[in-house]
N, C-alpha and C positions, 0 to 999 in steps of 0.2 A: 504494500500500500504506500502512495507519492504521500509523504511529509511536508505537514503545511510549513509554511517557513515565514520564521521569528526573525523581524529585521532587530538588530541591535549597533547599535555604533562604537566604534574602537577608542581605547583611550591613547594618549600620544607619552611617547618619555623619550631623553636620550640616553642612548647606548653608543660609547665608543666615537662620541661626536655626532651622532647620526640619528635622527625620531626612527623609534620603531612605533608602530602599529599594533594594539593587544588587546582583549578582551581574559580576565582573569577563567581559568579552569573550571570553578567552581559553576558557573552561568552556562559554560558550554556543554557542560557534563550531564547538567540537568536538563537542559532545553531536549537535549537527546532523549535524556533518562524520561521524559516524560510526554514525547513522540512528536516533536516538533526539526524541524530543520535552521539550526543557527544560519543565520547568513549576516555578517558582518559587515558595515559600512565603514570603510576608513575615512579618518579626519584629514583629508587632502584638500590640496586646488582641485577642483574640477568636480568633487563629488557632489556638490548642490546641483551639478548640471547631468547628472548622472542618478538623483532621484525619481524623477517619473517612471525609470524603468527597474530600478529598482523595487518601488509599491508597486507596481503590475501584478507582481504574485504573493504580494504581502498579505498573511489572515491575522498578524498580530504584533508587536512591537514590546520591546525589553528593553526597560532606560535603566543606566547601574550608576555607581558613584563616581566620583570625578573632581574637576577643580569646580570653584566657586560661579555662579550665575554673574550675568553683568549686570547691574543695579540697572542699563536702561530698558529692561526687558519688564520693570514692575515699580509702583511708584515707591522707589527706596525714598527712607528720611534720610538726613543731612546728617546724622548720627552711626546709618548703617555705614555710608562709604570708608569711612574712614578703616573700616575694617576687615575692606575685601583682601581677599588675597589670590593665589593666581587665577587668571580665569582664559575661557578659549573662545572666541569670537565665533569661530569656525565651527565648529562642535555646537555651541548653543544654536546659532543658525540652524546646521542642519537637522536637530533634535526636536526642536519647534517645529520646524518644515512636517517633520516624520508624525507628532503628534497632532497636530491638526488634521493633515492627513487621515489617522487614525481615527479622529471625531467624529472627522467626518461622513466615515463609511461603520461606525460603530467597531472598530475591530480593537480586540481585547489587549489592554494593557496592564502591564506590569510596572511599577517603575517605586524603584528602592532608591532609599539615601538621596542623592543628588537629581537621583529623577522623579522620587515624590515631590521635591520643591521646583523643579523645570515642569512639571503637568500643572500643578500650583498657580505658576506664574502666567503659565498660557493659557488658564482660566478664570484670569483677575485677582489670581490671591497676591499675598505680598510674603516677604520674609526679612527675618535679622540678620543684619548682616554680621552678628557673633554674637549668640543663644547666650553663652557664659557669662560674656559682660554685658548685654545688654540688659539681660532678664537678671541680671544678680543672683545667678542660682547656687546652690551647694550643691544640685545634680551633677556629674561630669560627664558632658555629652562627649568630648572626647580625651582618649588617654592611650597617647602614642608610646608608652611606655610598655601598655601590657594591653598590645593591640588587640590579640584574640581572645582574650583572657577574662577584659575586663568587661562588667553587667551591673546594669539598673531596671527598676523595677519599674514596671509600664503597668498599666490599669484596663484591662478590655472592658469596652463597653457592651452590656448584654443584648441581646437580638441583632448583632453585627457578625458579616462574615466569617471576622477575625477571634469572636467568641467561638464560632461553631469550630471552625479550623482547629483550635486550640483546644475547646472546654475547658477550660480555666478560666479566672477572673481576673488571674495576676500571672506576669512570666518574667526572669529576668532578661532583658534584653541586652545586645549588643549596643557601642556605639560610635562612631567613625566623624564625626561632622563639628561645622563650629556655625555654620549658616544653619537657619532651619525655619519651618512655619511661624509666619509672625499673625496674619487674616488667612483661613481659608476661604478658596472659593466658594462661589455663593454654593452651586452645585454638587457640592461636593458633603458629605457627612463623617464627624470623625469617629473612629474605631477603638482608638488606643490612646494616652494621656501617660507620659512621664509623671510624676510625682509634682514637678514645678510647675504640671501644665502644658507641657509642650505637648504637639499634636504628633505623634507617634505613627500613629496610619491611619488613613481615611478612605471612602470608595464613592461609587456614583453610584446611586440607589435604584437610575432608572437606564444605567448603562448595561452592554450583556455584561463586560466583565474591566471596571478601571478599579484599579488598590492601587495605593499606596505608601508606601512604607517607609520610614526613616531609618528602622532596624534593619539588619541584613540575616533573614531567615536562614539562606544559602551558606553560613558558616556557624552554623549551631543546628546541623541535622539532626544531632545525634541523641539532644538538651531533650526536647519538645516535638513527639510526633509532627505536632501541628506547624511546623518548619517546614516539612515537608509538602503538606495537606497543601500550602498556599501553591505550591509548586504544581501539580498535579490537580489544582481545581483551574489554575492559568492553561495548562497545557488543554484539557477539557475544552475549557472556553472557547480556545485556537479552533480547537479542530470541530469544536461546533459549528462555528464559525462558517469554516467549508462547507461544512453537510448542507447547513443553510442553504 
């Protein structure tokens, strides 16, 4: 049976002088593992011009973590800028392009960390431009020290996807970010609430299938069935999608 196919877009680093092109294991392993077809968009010249044919046989779309959003994509305060840090013109472009896209023909997204705040924003939401100091929290949303390692506690809200997924009311979560949900979109409902408040994961109630997440499920399989579950209800969604 032809594998419907997950656009996702690359992240950029350099190696040895030179960008390489990557999308982490973890995202390709599963997209597989849960019957979909990765197809990967590199952050190049030329690839906005190389979209249209790219969505031709797109049934679903995968946004994963990355650098910082550029404040003119959402109305930043005068407070967030000062606290951007790196961000990709290019990448935000074409990720935008891909989610509207996506909107537009209803097909199912997924989008963790840096891509529940890029869906956010291409939805009228807003975000901080640094959770820690802005919000004054004793949460730590991020801790490069004990990158895999380290967990906070997030709150499910009950009759949410992300309850059923889970069955729980409380999980500890991962956490990777210093940008994050400041307004969600109108559209949009939240799931999940950190301790200080922050919006954790949210989804579109009358979409076939938009989540998203701030946690990265995909590296704590092992923690909470329900890590899993969101994986394999995305995959679901895709390939209903098709049947459609």
């Amino acid at each position: 049976m032809k594998r419907p196919s997950v656009l996702v877009v690359t992240r950029r680093a350099l190696r040895k002088n030179k960008y390489i092109d990557y999308l982490g294991e973890y995202h390709l392993d599963l997209l597989i593992r849960v019957g979909t077809l990765p197809v990967m968009i590199p952050v190049v010249e030329g690839a906005l011009a190389c979209l249209p044919q790219y969505t031709e046989g797109m049934a679903g779309l995968l946004l994963v973590e990355g650098e910082d959003i550029e404040p003119t994509h959402y109305r930043a305060r005068k407070g967030d800028l000062k606290y951007i840090e790196e961000t990709h013109r290019l990448r935000d472009e074409i990720e935008i392009r891909l989610v509207r896209h996506a909107l537009r023909h209803d097909l199912p997204i997924l989008a963790i960390c840096r891509g529940s705040q890029l869906v956010n924003v291409v939805c009228g939401g807003t975000l901080y431009g640094d959770v820690q100091k802005q919000k004054r929290t004793e949460v730590k949303h991020r801790d490069p020290d004990h990158y895999d390692t380290y967990r906070h506690l997030i709150r499910l809200l009950p009759g949410t996807p992300l309850e059923a997924w889970y069955r729980r009311k409380t999980i500890k979560a991962n956490s990777y970010h210093h940008q994050g949900i400041r307004r969600l979109a109108d559209r949009f409902k939240p799931m999940a609430y950190a301790e200080d408040g922050l919006i954790e994961g949210y989804y579109d109630p009358k979409a076939a299938f938009l989540i998203g997440l701030q946690f990265h499920p995909e590296r704590m399989l092992k923690e909470y069935p329900g890590n899993l579950r969101v994986w394999k209800a995305f995959g679901s969604a895709v390939r209903r999608h098709v049947h459609q």
